[in-house]
C-alpha positions as CSV (number, residue, x, y, z in Angstrom):
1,X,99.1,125.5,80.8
2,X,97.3,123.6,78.7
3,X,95.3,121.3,81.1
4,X,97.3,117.9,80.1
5,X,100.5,119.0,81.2
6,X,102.7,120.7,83.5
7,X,103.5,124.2,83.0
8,X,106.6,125.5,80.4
9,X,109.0,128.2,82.8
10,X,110.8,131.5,80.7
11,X,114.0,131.6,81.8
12,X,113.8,134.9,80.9
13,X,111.6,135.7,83.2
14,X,113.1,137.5,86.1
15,X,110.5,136.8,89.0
16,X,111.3,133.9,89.0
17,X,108.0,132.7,89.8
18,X,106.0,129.3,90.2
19,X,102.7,128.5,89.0
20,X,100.4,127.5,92.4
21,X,101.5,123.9,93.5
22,X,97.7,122.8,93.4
23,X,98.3,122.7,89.6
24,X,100.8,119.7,90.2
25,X,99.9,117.0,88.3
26,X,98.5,114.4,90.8
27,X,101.9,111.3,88.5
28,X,104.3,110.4,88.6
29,X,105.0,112.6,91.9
30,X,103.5,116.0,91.6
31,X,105.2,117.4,88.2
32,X,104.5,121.0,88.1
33,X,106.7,122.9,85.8
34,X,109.3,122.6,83.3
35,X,112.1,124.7,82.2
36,X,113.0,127.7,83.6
37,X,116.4,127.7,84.9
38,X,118.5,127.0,87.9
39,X,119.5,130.6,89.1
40,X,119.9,130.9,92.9
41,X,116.8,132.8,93.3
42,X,114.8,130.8,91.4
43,X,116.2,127.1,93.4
44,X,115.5,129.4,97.0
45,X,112.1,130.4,95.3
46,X,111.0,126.5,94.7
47,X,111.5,125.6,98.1
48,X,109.7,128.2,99.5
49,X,106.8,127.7,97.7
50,X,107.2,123.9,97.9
51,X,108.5,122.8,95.0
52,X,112.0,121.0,94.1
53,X,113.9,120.2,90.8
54,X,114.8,117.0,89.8
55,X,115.7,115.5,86.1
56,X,117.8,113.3,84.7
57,X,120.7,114.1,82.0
58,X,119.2,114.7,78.4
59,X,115.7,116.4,79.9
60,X,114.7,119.4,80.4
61,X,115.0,120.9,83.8
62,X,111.7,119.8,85.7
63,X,109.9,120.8,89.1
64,X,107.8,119.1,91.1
65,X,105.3,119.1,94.4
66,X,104.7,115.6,95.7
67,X,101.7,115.2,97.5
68,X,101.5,113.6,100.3
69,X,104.8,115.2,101.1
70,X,107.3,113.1,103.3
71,X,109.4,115.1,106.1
72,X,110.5,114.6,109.7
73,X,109.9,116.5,112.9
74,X,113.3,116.8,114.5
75,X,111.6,115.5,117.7
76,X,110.3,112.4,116.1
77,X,113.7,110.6,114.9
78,X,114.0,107.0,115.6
79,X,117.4,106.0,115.9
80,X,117.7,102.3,116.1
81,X,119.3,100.3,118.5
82,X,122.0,99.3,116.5
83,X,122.1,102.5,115.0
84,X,122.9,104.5,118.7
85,X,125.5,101.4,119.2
86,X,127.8,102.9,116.1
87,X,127.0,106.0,117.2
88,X,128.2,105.7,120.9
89,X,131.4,103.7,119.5
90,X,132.5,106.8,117.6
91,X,132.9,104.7,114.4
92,X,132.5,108.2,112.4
93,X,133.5,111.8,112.9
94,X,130.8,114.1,112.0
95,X,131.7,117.6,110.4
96,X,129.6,119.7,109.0
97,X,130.2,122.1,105.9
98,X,133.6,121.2,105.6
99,X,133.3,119.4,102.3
100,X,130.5,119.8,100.1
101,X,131.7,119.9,96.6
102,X,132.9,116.6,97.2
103,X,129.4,115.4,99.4
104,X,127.5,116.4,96.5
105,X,129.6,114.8,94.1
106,X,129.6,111.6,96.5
107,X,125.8,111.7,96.1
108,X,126.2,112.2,92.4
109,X,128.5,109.5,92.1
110,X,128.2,106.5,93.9
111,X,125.9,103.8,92.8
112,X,122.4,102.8,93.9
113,X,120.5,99.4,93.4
114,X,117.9,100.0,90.7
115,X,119.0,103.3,89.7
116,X,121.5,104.1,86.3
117,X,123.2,107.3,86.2
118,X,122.1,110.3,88.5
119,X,119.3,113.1,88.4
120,X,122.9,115.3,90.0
121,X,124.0,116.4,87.0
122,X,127.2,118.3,86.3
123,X,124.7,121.4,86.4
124,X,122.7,120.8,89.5
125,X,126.1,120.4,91.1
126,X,127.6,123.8,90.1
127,X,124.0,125.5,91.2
128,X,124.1,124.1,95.0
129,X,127.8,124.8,95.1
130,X,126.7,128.4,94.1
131,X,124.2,127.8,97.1
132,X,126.0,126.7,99.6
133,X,128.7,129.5,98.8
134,X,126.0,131.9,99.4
135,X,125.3,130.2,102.8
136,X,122.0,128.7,101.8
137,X,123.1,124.8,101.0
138,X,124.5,122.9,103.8
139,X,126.5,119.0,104.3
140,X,126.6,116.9,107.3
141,X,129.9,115.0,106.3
142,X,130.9,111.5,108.4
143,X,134.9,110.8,108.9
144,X,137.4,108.0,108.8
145,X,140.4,109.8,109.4
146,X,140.9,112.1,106.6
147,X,138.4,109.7,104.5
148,X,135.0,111.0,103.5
149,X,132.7,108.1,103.7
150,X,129.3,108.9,103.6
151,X,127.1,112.4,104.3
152,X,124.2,114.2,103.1
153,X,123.4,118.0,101.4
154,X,120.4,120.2,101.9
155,X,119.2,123.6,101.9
156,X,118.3,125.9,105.3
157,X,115.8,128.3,104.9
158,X,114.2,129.9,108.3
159,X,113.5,126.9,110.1
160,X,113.2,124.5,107.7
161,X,116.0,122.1,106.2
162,X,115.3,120.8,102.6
163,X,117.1,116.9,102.7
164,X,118.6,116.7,99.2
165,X,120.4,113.2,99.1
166,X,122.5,111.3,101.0
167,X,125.7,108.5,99.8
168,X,127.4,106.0,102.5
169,X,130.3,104.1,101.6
170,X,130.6,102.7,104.6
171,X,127.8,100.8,106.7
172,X,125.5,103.8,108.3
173,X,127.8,106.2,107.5
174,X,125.3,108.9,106.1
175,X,123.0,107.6,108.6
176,X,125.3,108.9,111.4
177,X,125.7,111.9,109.5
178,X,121.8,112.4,109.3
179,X,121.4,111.9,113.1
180,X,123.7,114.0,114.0
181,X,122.4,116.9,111.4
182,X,118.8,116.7,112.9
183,X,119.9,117.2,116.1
184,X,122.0,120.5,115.3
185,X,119.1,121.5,113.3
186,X,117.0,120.9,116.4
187,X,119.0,122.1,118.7
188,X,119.4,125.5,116.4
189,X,114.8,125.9,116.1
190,X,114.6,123.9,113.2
191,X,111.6,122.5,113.1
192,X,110.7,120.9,109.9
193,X,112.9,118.9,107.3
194,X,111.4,117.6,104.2
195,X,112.3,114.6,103.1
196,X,110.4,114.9,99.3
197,X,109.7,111.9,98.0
198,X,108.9,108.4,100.9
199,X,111.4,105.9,101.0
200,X,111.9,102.6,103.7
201,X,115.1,103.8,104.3
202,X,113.4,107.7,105.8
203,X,110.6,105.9,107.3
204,X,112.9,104.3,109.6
205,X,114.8,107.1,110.6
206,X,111.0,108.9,111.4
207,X,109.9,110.0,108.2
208,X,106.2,110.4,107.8
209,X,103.7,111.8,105.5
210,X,101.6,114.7,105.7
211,X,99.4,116.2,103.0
212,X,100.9,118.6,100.9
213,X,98.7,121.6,101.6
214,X,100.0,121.0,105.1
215,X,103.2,121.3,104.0
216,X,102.5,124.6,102.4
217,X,101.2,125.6,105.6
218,X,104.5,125.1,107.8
219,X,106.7,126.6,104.8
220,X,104.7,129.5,105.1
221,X,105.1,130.0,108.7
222,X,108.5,128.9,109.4
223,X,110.8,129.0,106.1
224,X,111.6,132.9,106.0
């Protein structure tokens, strides 16, 4: 490192390992590394140590540790009124791990207001594939019938989910999804999911903020 930039990853190198996340630069959003590659162990190696990929077609791969960090205690979701009311009608069936290639392509694919193209490339797609094949990447998928209309994708590790992104193409479809994820997750002794970066859209659910070197602190403890 240089001091006025993030680190530069060998993908040679076979320890896959991470500089310390304190290095992150403080903008856009904790940028900590770049390069590398996106083997299994190296993706399950970033999260544990805090740290996620996320680029955009045409750059390098690059990893970063946000801080403050958002995530959600399973015990603090809000579920809105008008949320529970689609719930309780049983406008959506929710499956889970049924479908991801095509969640994760959802994701990749469908559009999102102030947002062109998609940080899910073709590549990141083929690496969580490899993940979830390996039991490590998960999807909470909502149901129309035999139509896939909205979900979300993440990765488990210990006690700790890793939210990835989410698509709806229908009206709280992937917010269904997420409610009924978190309370598997809760139900199963999760008890952390990181959300990454703060949107509106998590805060309502019951996303909040906590500093990263907190968030260190719970991976530590709970995702092995």
């Amino acid at each position: 490192m240089t001091g006025r930039g993030p680190y530069w990853l060998d993908p040679a190198d076979r320890s896959h390992a991470f500089p310390p996340v304190e290095h992150a630069l403080h903008e856009p959003d904790g940028l900590l590394a770049v390069g590398g590659d996106l083997a299994p162990q190296r993706i399950l190696n970033a999260y544990r140590h805090g740290i996620f990929p996320w680029f955009s077609p045409g750059q390098p791969i690059l990893w970063w540790s946000p801080d403050p960090r958002a995530v959600l205690f399973p015990d603090k979701l809000k579920v809105a009124r008008s949320l529970r009311k689609t719930i309780n009608k049983g406008s959506y069936q929710v499956r889970f791990d049924t479908a991801f290639a095509r969640v994760i392509r959802a994701c990749a694919e469908t559009p999102r207001r102030g947002q062109n193209g998609t940080w899910i490339t073709e590549e990141m797609q083929q690496a969580y594939i490899r993940l979830h094949e390996m039991g490590y990447a998960h999807s909470a998928e909502s149901w129309q019938g035999e139509e896939l209309v909205g979900g979300l994708y993440g990765i488990r590790l210990g006690r700790v989910f890793y939210g990835e992104s989410m698509f709806s193409h229908k009206t709280d479809a992937s917010k269904v999804a997420f409610v009924h994820l978190v309370r598997k997750l809760q139900a199963e002794g999760v008890v952390l999911i990181d959300c990454q970066v703060t949107t509106d859209h998590l805060l309502s659910l019951g996303a909040e903020e906590i500093p990263r070197r907190r968030f260190i602190e719970l991976l530590r403890q709970y995702a092995v």
